[in-house]
mmCIF file of the N, C-alpha and C atoms, coordinates in Angstrom:
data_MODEL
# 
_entry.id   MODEL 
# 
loop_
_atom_site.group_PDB 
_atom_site.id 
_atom_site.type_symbol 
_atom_site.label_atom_id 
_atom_site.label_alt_id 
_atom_site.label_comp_id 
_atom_site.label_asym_id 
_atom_site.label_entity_id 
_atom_site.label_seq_id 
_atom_site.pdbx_PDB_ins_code 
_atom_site.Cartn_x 
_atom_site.Cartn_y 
_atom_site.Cartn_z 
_atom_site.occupancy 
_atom_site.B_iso_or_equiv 
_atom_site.pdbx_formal_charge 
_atom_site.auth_seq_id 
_atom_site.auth_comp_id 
_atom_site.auth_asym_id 
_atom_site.auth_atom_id 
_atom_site.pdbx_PDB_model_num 
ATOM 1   N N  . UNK A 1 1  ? -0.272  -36.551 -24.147 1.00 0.00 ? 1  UNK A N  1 
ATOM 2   C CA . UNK A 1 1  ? -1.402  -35.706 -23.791 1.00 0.00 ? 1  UNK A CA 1 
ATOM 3   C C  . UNK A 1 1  ? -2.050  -35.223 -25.095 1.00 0.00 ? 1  UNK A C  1 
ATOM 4   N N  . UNK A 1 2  ? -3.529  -35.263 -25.113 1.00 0.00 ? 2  UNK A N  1 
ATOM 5   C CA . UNK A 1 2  ? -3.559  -34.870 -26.320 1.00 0.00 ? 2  UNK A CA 1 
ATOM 6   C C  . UNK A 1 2  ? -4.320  -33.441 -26.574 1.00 0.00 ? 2  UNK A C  1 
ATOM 7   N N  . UNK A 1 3  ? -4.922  -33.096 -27.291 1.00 0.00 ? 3  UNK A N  1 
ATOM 8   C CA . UNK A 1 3  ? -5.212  -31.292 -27.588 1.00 0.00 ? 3  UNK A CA 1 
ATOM 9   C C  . UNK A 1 3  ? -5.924  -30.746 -26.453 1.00 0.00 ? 3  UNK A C  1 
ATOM 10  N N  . UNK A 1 4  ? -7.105  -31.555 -25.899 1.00 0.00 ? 4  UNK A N  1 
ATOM 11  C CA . UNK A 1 4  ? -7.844  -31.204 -25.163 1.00 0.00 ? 4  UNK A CA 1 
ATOM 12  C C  . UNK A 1 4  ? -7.267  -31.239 -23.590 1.00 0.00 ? 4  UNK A C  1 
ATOM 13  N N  . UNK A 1 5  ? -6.763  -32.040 -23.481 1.00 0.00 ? 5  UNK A N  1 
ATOM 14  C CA . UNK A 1 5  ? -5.786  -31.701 -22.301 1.00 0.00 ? 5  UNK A CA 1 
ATOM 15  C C  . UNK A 1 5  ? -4.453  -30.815 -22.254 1.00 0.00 ? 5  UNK A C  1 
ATOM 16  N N  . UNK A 1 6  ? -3.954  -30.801 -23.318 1.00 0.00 ? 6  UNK A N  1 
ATOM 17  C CA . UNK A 1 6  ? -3.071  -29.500 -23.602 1.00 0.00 ? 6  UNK A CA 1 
ATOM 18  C C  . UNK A 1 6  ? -4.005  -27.862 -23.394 1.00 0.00 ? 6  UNK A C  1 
ATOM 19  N N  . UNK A 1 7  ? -4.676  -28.151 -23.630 1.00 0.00 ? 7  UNK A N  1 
ATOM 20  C CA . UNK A 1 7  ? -5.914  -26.930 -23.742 1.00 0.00 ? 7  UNK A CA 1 
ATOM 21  C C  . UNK A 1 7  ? -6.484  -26.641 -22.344 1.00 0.00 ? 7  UNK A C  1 
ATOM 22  N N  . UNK A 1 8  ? -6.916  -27.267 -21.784 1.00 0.00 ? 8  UNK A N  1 
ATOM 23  C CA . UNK A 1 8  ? -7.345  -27.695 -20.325 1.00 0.00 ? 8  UNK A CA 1 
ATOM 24  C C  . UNK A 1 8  ? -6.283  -26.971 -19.536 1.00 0.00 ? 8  UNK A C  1 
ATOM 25  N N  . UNK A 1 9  ? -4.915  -27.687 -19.712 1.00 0.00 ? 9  UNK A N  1 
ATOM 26  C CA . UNK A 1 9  ? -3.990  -27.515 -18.440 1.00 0.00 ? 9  UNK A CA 1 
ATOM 27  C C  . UNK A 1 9  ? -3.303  -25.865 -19.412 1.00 0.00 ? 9  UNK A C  1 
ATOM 28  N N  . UNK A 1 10 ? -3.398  -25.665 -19.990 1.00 0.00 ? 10 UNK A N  1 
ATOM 29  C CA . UNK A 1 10 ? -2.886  -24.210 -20.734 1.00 0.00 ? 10 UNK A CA 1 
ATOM 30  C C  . UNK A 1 10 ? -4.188  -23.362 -20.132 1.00 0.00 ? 10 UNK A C  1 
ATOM 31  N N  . UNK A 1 11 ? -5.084  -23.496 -19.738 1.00 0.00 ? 11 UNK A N  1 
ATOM 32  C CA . UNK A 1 11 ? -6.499  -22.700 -19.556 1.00 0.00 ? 11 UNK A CA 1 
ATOM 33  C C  . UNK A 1 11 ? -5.546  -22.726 -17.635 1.00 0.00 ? 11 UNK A C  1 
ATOM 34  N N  . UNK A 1 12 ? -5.804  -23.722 -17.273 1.00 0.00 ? 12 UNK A N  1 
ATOM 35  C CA . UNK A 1 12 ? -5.959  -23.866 -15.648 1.00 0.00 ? 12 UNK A CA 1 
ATOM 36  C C  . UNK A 1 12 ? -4.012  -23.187 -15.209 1.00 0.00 ? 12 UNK A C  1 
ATOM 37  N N  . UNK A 1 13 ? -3.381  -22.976 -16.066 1.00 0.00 ? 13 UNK A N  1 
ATOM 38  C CA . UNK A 1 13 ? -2.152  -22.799 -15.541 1.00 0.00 ? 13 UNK A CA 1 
ATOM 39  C C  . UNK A 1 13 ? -2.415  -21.110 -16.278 1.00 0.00 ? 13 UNK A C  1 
ATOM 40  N N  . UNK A 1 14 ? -3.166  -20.809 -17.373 1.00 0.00 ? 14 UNK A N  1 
ATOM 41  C CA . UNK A 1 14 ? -3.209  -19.152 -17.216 1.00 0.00 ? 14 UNK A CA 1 
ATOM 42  C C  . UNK A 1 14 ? -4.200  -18.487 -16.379 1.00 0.00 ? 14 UNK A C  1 
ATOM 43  N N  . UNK A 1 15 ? -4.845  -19.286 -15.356 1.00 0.00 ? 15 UNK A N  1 
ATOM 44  C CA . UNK A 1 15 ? -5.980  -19.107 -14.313 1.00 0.00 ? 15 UNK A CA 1 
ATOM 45  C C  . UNK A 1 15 ? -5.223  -19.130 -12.843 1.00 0.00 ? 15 UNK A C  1 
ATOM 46  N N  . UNK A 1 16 ? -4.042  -19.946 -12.905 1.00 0.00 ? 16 UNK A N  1 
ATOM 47  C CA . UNK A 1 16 ? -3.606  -19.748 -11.864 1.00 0.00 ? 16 UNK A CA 1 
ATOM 48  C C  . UNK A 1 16 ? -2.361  -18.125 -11.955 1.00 0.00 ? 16 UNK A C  1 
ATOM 49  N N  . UNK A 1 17 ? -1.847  -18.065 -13.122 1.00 0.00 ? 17 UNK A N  1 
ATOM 50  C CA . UNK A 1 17 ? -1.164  -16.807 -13.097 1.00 0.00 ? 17 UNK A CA 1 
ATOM 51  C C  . UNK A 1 17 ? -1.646  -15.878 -12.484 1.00 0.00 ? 17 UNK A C  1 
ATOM 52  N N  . UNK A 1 18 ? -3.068  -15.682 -13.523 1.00 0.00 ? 18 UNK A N  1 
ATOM 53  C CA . UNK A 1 18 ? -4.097  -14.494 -13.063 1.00 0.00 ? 18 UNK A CA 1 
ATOM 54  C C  . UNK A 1 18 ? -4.219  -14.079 -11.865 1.00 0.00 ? 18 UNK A C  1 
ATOM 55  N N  . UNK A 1 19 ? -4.360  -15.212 -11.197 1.00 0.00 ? 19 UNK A N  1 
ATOM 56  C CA . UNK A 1 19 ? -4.978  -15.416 -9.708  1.00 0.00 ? 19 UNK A CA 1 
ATOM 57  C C  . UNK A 1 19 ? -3.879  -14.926 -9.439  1.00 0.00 ? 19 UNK A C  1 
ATOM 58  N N  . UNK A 1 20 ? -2.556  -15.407 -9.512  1.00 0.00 ? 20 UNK A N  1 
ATOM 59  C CA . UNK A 1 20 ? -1.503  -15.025 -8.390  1.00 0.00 ? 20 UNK A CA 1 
ATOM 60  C C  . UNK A 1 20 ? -1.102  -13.236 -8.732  1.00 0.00 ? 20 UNK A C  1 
ATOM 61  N N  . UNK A 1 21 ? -1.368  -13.073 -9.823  1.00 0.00 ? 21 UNK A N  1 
ATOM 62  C CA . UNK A 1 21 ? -0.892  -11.643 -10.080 1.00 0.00 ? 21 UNK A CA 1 
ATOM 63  C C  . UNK A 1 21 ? -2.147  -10.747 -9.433  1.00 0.00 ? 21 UNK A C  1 
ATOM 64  N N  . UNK A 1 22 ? -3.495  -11.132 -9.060  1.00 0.00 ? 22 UNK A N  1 
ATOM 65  C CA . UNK A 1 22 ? -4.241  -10.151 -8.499  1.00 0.00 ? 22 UNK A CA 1 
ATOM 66  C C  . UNK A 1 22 ? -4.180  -10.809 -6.922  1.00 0.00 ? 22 UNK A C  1 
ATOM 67  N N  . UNK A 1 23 ? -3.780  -11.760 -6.133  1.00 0.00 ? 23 UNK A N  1 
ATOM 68  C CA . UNK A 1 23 ? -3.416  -12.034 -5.264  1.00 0.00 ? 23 UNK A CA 1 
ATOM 69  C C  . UNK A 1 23 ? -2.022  -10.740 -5.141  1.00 0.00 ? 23 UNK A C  1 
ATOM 70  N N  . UNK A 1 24 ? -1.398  -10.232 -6.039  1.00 0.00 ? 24 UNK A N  1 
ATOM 71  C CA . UNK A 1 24 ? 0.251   -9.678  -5.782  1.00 0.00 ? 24 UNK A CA 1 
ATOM 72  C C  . UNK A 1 24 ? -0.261  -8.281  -5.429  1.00 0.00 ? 24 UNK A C  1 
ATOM 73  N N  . UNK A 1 25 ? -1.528  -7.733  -6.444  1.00 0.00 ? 25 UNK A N  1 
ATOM 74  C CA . UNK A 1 25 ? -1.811  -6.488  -6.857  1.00 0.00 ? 25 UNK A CA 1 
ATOM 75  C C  . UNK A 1 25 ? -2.280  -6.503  -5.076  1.00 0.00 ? 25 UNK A C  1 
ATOM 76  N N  . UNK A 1 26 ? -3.868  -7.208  -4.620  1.00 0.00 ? 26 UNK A N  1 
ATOM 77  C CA . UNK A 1 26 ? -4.296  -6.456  -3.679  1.00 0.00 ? 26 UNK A CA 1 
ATOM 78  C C  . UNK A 1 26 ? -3.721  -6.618  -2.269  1.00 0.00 ? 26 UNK A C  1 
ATOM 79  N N  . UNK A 1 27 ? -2.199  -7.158  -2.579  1.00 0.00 ? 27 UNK A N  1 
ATOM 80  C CA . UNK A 1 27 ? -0.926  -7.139  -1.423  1.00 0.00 ? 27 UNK A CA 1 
ATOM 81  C C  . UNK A 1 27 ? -0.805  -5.788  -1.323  1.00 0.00 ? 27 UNK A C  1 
ATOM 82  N N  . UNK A 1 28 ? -0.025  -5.585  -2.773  1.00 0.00 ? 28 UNK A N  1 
ATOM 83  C CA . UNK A 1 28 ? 0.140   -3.795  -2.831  1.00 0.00 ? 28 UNK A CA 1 
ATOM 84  C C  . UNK A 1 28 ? -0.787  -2.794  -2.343  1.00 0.00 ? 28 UNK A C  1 
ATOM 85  N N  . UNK A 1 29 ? -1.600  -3.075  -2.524  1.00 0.00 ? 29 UNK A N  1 
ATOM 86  C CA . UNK A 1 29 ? -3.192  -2.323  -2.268  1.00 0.00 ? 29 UNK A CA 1 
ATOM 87  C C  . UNK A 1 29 ? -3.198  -1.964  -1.200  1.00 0.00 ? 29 UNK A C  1 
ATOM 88  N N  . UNK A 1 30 ? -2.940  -3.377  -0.459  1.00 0.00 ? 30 UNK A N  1 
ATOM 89  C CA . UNK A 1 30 ? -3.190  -3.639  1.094   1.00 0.00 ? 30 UNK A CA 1 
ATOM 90  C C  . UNK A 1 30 ? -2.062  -3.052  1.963   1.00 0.00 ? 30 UNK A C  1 
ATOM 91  N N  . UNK A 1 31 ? -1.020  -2.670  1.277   1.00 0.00 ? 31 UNK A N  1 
ATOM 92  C CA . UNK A 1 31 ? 0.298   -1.938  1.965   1.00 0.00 ? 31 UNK A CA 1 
ATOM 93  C C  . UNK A 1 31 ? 0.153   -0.611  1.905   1.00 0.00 ? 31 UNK A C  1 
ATOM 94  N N  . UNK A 1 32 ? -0.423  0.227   0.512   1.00 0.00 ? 32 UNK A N  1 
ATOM 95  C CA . UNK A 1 32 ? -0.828  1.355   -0.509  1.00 0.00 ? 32 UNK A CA 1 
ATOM 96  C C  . UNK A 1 32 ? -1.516  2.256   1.033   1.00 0.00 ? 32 UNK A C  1 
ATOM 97  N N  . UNK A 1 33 ? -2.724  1.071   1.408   1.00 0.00 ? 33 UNK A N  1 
ATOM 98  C CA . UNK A 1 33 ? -4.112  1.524   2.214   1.00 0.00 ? 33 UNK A CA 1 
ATOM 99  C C  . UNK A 1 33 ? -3.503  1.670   3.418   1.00 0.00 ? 33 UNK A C  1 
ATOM 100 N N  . UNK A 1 34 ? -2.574  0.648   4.217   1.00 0.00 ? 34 UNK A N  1 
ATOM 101 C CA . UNK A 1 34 ? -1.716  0.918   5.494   1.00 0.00 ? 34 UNK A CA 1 
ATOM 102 C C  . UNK A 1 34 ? -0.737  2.004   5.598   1.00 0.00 ? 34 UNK A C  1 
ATOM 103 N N  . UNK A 1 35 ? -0.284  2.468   4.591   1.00 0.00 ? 35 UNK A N  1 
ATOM 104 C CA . UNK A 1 35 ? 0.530   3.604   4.643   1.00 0.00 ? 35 UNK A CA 1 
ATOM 105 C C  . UNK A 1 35 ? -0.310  5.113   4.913   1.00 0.00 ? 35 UNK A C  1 
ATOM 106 N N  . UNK A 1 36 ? -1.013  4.811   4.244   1.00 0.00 ? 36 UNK A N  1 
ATOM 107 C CA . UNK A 1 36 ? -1.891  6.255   4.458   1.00 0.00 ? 36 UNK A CA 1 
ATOM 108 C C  . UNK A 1 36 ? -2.908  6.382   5.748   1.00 0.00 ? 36 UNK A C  1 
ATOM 109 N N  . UNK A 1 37 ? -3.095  5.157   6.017   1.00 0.00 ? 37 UNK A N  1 
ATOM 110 C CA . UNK A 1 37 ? -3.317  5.438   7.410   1.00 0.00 ? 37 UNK A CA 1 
ATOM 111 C C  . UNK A 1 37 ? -5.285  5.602   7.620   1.00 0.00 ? 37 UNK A C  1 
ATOM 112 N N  . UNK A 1 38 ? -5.922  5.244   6.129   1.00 0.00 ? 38 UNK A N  1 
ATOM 113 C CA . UNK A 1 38 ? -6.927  5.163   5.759   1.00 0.00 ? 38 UNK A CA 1 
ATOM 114 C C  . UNK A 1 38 ? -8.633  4.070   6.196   1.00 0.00 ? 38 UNK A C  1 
ATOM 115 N N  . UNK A 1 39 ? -9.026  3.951   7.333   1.00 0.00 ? 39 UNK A N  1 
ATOM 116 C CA . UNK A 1 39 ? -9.532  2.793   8.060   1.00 0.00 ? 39 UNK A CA 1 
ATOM 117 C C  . UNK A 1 39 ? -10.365 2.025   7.154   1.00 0.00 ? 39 UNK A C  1 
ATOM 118 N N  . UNK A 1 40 ? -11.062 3.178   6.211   1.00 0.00 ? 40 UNK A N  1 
ATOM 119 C CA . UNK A 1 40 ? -11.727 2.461   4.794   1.00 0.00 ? 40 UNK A CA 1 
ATOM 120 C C  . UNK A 1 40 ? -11.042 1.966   3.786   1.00 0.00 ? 40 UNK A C  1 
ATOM 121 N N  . UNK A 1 41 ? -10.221 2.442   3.401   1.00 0.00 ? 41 UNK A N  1 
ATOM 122 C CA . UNK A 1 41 ? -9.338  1.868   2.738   1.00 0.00 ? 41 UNK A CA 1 
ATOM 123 C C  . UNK A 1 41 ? -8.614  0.328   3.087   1.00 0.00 ? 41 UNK A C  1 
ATOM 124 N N  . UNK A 1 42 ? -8.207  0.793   3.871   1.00 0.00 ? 42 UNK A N  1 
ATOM 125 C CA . UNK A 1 42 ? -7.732  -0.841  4.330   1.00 0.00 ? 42 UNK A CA 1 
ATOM 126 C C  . UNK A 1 42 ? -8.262  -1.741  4.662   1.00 0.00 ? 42 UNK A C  1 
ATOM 127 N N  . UNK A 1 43 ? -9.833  -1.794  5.187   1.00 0.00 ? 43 UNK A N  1 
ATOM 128 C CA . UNK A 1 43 ? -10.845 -2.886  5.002   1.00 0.00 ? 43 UNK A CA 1 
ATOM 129 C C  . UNK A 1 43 ? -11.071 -3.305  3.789   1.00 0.00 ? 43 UNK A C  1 
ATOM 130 N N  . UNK A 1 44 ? -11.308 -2.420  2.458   1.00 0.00 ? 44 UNK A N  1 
ATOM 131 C CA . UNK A 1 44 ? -11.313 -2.426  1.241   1.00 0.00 ? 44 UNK A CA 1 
ATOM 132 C C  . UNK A 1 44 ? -10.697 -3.606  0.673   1.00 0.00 ? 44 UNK A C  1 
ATOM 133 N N  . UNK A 1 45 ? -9.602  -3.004  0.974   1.00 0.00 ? 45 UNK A N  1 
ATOM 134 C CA . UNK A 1 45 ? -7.821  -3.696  0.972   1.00 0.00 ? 45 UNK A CA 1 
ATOM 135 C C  . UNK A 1 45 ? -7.896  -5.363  1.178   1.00 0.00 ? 45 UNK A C  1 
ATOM 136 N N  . UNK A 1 46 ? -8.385  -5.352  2.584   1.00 0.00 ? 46 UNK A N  1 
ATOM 137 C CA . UNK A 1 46 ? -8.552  -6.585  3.329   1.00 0.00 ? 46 UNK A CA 1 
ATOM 138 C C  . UNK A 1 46 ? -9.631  -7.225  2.804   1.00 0.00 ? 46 UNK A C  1 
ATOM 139 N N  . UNK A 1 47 ? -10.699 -6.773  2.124   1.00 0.00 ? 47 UNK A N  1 
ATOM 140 C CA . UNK A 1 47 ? -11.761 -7.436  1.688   1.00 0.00 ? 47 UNK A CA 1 
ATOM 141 C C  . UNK A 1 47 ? -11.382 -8.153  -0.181  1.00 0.00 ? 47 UNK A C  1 
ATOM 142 N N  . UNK A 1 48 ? -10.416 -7.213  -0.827  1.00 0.00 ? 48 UNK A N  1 
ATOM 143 C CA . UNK A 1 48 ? -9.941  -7.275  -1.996  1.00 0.00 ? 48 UNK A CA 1 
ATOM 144 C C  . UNK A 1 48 ? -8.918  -8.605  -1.524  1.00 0.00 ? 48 UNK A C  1 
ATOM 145 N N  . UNK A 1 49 ? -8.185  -8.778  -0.381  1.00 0.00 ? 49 UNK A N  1 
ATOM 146 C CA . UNK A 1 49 ? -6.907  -10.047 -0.397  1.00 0.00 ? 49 UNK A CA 1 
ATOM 147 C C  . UNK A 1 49 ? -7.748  -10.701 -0.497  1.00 0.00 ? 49 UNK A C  1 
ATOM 148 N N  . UNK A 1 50 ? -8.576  -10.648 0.792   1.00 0.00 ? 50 UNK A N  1 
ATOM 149 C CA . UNK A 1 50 ? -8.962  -12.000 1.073   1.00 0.00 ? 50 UNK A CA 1 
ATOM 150 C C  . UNK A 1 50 ? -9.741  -12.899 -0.379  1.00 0.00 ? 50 UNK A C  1 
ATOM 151 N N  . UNK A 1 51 ? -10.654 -12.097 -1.213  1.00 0.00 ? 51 UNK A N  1 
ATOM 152 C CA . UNK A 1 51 ? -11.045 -12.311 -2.664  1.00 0.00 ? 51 UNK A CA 1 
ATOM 153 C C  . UNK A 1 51 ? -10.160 -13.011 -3.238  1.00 0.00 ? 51 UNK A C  1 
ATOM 154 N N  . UNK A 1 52 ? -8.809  -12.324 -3.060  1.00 0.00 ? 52 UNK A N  1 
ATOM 155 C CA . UNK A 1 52 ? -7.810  -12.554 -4.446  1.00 0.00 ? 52 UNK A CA 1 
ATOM 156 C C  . UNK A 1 52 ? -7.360  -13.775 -3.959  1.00 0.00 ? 52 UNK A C  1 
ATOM 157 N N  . UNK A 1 53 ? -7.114  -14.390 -2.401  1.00 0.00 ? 53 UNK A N  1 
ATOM 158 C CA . UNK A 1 53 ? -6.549  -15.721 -2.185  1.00 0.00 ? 53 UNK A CA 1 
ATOM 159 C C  . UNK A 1 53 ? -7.501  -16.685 -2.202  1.00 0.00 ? 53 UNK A C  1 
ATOM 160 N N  . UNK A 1 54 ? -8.696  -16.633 -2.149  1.00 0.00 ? 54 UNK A N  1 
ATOM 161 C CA . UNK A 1 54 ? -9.898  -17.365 -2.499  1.00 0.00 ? 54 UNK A CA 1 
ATOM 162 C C  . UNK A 1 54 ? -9.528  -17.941 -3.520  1.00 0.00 ? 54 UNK A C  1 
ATOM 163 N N  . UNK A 1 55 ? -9.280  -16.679 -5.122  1.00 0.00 ? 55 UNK A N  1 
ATOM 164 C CA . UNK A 1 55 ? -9.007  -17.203 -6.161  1.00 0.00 ? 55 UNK A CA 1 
ATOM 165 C C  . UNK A 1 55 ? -8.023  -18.502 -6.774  1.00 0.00 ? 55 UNK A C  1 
ATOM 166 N N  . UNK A 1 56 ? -7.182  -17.580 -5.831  1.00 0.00 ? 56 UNK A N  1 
ATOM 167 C CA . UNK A 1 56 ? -5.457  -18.386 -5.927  1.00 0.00 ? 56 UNK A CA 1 
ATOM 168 C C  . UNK A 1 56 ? -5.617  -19.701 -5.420  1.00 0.00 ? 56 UNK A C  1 
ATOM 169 N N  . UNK A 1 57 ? -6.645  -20.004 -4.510  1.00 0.00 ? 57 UNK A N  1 
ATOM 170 C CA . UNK A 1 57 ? -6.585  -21.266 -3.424  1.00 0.00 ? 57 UNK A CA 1 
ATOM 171 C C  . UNK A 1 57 ? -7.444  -22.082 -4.794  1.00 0.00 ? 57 UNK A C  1 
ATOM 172 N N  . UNK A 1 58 ? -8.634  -21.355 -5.508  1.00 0.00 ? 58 UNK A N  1 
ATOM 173 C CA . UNK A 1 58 ? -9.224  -22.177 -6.165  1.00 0.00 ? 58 UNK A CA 1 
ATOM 174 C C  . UNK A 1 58 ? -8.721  -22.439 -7.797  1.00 0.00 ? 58 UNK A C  1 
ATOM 175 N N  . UNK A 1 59 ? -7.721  -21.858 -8.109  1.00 0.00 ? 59 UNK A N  1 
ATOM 176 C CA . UNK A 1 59 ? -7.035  -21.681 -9.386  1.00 0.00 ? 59 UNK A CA 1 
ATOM 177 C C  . UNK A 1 59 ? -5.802  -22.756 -8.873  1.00 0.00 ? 59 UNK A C  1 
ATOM 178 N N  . UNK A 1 60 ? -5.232  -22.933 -8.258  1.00 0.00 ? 60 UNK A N  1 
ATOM 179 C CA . UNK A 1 60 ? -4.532  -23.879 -7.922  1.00 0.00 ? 60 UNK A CA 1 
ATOM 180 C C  . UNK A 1 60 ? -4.912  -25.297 -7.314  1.00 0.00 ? 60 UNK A C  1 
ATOM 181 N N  . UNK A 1 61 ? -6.237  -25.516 -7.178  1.00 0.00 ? 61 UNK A N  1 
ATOM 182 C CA . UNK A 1 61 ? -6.732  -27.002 -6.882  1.00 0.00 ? 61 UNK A CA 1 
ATOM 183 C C  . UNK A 1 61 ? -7.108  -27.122 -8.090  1.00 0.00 ? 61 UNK A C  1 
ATOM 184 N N  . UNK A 1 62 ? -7.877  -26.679 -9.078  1.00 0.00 ? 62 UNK A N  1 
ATOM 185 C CA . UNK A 1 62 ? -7.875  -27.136 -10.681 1.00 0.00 ? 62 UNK A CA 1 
ATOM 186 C C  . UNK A 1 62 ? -6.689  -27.154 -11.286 1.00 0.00 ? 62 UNK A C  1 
ATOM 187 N N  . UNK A 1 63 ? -5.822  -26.502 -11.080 1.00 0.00 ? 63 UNK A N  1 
ATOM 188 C CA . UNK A 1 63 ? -4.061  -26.924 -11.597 1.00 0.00 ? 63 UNK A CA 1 
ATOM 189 C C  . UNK A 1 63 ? -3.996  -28.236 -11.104 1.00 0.00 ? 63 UNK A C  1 
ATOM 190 N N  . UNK A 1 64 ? -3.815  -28.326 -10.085 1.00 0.00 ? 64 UNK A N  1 
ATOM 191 C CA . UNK A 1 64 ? -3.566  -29.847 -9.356  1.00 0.00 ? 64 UNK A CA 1 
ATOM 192 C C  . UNK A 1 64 ? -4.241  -30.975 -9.945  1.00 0.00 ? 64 UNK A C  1 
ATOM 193 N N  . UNK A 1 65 ? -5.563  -30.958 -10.109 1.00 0.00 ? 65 UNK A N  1 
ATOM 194 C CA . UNK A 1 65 ? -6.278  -31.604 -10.547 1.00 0.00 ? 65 UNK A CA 1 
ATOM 195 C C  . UNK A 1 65 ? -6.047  -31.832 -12.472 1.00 0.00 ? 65 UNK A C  1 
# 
């Protein structure tokens, strides 16, 4: 493999971290907002996952690729 693909797949594998660690965060969020019992909040919540697995879904087909 040479630099530019070392570079590439080092870019697309710290894109998929990212993704999965704010995929983790607006889990928490989304538990944070259900505990308190908050109806805005937890749409919030629900509007922040659904974002963060978007990411994850699209940070992991450029890994693949």
């Amino acid at each position: 493999m040479n630099n530019a693909a070392n570079a590439t797949a080092g870019t697309a594998a710290a894109r998929a971290a990212a993704a999965q660690q704010h995929m983790y965060d607006a889990e928490v969020a989304l538990h944070a907002a259900r505990m308190a019992d908050v109806d805005s909040w937890v749409a919030a919540a629900y509007d922040r996952l659904h974002a963060a697995i978007a990411e994850h879904c699209e940070a992991m087909t450029l890994t693949a690729s």
